[in-house]
BAFI-139479 format. One line per 5 residues: number of its first residue (from 1); their letters; for each residue x, y, z of N, C-alpha, C, O. Coordinates in pm, whole numbers, plus 50000, padded with zeros to 5 digits. Example, Ala and Ser with C-alpha at 12.3 -4.5 7.8 and 13.67 -1.06 7.14 Angstrom:
<drenpas>
1) as) 51319 49431 50780 51230 49550 50780 51320 49670 50780 51424 49668 50846; 51285 49775 50708 51367 49894 50714 51290 50003 50787 51341 50114 50804
</drenpas>
This chain:
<drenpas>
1) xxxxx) 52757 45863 35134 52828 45846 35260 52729 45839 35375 52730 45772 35478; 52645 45924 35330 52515 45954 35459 52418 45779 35483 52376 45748 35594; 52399 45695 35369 52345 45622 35360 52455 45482 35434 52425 45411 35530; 52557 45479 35369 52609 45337 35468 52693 45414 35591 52792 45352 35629; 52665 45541 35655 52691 45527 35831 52584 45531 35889 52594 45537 36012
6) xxxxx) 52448 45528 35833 52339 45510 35844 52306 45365 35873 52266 45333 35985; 52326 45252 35747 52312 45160 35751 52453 45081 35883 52443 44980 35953; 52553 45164 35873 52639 45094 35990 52583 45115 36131 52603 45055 36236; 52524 45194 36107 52457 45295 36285 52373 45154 36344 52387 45087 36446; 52278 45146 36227 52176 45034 36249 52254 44879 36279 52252 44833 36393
11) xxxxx) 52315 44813 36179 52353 44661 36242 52451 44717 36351 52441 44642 36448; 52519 44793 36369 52565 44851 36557 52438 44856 36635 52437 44799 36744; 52361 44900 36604 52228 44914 36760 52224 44765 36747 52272 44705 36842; 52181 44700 36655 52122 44560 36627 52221 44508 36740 52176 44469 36847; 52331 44510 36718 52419 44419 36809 52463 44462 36942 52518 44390 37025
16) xxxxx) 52433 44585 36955 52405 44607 37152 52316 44561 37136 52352 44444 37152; 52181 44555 37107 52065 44509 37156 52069 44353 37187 52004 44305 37280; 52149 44279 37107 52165 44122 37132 52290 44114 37242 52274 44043 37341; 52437 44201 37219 52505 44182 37332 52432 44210 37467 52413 44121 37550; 52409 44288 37477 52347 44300 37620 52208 44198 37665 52187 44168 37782
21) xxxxx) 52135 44160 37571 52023 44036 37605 52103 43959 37627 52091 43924 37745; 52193 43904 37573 52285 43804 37631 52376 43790 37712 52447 43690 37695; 52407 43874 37819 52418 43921 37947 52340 43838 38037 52224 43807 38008; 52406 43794 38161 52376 43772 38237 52341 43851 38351 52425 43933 38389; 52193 43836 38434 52175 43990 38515 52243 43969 38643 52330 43884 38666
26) xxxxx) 52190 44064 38731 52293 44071 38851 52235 43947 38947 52297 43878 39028; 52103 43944 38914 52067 43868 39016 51992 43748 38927 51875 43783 38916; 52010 43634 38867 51972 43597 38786 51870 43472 38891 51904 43406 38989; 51743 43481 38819 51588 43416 38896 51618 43379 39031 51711 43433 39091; 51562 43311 39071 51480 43292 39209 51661 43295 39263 51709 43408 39268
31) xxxxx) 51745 43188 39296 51809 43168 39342 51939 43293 39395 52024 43290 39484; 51896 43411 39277 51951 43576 39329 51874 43663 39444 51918 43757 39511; 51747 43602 39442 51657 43671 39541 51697 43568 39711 51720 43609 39825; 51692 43461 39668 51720 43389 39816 51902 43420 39854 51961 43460 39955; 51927 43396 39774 52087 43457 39832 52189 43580 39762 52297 43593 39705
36) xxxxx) 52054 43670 39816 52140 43832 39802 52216 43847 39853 52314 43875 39783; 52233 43845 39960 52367 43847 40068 52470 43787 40005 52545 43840 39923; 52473 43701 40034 52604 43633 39997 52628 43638 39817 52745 43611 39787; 52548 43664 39713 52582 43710 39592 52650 43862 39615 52757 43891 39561; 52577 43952 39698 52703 44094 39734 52805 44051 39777 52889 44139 39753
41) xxxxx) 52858 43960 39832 52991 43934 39945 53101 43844 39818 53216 43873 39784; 53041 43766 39786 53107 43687 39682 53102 43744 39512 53164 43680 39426; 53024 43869 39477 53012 43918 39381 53111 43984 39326 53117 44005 39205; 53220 44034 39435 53294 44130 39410 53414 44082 39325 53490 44163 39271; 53429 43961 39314 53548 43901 39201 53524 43958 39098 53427 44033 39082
46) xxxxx) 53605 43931 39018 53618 43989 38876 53525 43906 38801 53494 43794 38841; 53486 43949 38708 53376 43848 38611 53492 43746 38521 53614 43761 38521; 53441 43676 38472 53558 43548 38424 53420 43493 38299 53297 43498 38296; 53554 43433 38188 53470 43348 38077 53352 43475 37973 53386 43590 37944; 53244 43422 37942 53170 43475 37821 53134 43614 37891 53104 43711 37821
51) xxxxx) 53138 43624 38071 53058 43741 38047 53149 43879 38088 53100 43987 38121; 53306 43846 38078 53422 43937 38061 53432 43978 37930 53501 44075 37900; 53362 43906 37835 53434 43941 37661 53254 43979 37626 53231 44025 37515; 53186 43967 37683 53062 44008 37631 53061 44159 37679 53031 44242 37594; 53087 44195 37788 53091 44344 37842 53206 44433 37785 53187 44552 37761
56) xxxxx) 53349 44356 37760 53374 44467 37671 53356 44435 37510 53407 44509 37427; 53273 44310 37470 53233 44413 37363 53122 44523 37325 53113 44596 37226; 53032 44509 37450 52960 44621 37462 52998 44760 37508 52937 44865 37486; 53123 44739 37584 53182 44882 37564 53223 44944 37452 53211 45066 37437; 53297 44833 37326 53336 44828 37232 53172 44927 37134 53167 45046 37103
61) xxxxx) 53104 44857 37119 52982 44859 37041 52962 45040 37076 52942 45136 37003; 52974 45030 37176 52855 45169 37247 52964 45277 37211 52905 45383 37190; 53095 45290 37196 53197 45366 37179 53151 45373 37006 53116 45478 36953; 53160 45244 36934 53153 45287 36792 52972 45398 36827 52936 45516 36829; 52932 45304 36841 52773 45360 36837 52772 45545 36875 52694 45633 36838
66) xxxxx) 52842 45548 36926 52860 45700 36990 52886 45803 36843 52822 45884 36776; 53069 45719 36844 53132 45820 36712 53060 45766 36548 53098 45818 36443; 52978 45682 36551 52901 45680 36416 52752 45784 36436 52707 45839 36336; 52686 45804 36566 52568 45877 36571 52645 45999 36560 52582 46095 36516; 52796 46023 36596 52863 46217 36602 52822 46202 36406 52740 46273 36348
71) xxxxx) 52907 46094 36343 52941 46089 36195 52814 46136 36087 52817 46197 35981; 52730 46091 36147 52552 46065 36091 52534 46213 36103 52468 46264 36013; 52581 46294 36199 52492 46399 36229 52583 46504 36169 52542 46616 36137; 52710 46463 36155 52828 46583 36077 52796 46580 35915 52811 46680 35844; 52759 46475 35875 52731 46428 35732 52596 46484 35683 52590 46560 35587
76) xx) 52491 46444 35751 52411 46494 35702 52359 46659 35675 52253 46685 35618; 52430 46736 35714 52446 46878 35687 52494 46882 35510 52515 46990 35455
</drenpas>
């Protein structure tokens, strides 16, 4: 049991580590630095398309990731 929530723990990190690289940042290159302003003023909409379903599946991920690191650590006793 100890060995595949082990092995589940791992392809879970694996895939926050790629959901979130594939995130878009807040201020993405040059064109976030010349218009900070107006990226705060117009930022405040809701996110829309890949990067609404990419964030919650990283909420998704980080919730399993949580209760499989509690599972790992109840098991291995």
């Amino acid at each position: 049991m100890h060995a595949f929530l082990v092995t589940l723990l791992v392809i879970v990190s694996i895939g926050i580590i790629v959901v979130v690289l594939l995130q878009s940042g807040r201020s993405a290159g040059l064109s976030g630095a010349i218009t900070g302003g107006a990226e705060q003023l117009f930022g405040k909409q809701k996110a829309r398309g890949i990067d609404a379903v990419l964030h919650r599946i990283t909420i998704v991920l980080a919730v399993l990731f949580f209760v499989l690191t509690m599972a790992v650590t109840y098991f291995q006793l």
